[in-house]
C-alpha positions in Angstrom: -7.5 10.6 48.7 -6.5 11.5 52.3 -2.8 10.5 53.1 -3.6 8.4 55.8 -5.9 6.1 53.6 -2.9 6.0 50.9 -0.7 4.8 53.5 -2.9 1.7 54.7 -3.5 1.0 51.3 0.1 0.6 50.7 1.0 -1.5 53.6 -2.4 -3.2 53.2 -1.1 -4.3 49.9 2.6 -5.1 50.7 1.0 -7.2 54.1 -1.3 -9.7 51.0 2.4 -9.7 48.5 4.3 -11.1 51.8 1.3 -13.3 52.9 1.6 -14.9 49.3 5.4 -15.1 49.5 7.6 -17.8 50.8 7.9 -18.2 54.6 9.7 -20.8 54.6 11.6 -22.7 52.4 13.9 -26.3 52.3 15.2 -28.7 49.8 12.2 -29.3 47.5 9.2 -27.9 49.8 8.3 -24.0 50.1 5.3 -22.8 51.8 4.0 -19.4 52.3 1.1 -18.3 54.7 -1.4 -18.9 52.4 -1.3 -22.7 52.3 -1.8 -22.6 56.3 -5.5 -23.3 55.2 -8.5 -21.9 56.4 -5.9 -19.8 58.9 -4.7 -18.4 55.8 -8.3 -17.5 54.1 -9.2 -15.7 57.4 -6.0 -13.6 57.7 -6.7 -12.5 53.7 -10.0 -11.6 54.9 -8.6 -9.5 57.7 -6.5 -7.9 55.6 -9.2 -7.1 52.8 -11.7 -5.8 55.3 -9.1 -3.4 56.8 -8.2 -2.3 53.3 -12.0 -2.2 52.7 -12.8 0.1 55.6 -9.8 2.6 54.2 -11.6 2.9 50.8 -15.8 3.8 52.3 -17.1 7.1 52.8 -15.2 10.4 52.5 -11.7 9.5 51.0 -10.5 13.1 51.1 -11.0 12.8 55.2 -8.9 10.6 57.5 -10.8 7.6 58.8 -13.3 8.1 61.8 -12.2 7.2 65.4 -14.8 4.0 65.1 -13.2 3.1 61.4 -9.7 3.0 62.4 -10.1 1.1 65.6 -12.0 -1.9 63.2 -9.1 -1.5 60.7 -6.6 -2.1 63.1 -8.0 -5.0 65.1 -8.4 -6.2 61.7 -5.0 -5.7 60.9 -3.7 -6.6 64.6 -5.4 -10.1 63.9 -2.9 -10.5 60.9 0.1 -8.8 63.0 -0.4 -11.4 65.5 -0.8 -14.4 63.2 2.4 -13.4 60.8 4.5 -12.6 64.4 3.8 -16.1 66.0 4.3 -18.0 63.1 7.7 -15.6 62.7 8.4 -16.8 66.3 7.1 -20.7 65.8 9.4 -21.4 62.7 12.0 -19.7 63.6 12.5 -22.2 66.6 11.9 -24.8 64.6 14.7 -24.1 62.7 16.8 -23.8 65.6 15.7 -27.1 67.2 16.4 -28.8 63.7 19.8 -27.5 63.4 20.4 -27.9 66.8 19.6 -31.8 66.3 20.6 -32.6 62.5 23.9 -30.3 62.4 23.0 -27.1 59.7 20.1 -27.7 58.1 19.1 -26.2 54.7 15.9 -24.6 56.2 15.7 -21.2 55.7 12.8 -18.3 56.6 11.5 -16.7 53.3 11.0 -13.0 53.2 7.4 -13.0 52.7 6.8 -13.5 56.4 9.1 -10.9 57.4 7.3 -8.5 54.6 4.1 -9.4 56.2 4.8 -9.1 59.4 6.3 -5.9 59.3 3.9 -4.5 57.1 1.0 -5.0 59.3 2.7 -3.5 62.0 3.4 -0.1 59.9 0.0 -0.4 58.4 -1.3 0.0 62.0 1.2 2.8 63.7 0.8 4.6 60.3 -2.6 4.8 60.0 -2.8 6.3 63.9 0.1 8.9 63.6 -1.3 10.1 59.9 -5.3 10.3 61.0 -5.9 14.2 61.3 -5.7 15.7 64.4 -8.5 18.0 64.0 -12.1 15.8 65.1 -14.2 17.9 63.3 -12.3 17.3 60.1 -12.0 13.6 60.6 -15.6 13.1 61.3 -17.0 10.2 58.9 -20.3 8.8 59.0 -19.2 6.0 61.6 -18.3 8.3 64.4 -21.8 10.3 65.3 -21.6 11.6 69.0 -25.0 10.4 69.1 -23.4 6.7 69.5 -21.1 7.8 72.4 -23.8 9.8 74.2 -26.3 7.4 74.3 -24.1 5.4 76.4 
């Protein structure tokens, strides 16, 4: 397997661990990014089809141009949703203790984990894709696309 498609399986997997993970925890209620509801279903599903994409057609290539672009909107979806609920609770927090005194709030690490994994998973997956475009050609980057436009 191509070292590229290694790596985003990796951060692919560490991104689903933090998603499951707490993101936020207080005296007797936890919740992670899973039980944001249907929000949390889709990210999952983001994450699975840019995990999905690393594992079709030639594994001992890098991904094609078109493949990697899919996988990391996929995964950019995710990177956005894990860094805006990063920023929203965060200033939660701070308006609560701000208001209440210290508060026994607290971020879990599973939405730091996510965050920053889907943010590797993305810059990875670009720097380690082979240089060489006759090499890296997969079945979802034919010329014949880009020169019929």
């Amino acid at each position: 397997m191509h070292k590229q498609r290694i790596w985003m399986w990796c951060f692919g997997v560490l991104a689903l661990i933090g998603l499951f993970l707490l993101w936020i925890e207080t005296i007797g209620i936890s919740f992670s990014g899973w039980d944001m509801g249907a929000m949390g279903f889709l990210v999952v599903a983001m994450i699975v089809v840019a995990m999905g994409l690393a594992a079709i057609d030639n594994r001992e290539q890098s991904l094609g141009y078109i493949q990697l672009l899919l996988a990391s909107i996929c995964m950019g979806v995710f990177a956005l949703f894990s860094g805006y609920n990063l920023y929203n609770l965060s200033v939660t927090i701070d308006e609560l203790q701000s208001m209440s005194g210290p508060a026994d709030v607290r971020m879990g690490w599973g939405i730091y984990l996510s965050f920053a994994a889907s943010l590797v998973f993305i810059v990875g997956a670009w720097i380690l894709r082979d240089p060489n475009p006759e090499k890296a050609r997969a079945n979802w980057t034919n010329d014949d696309i880009l020169d019929d436009w």
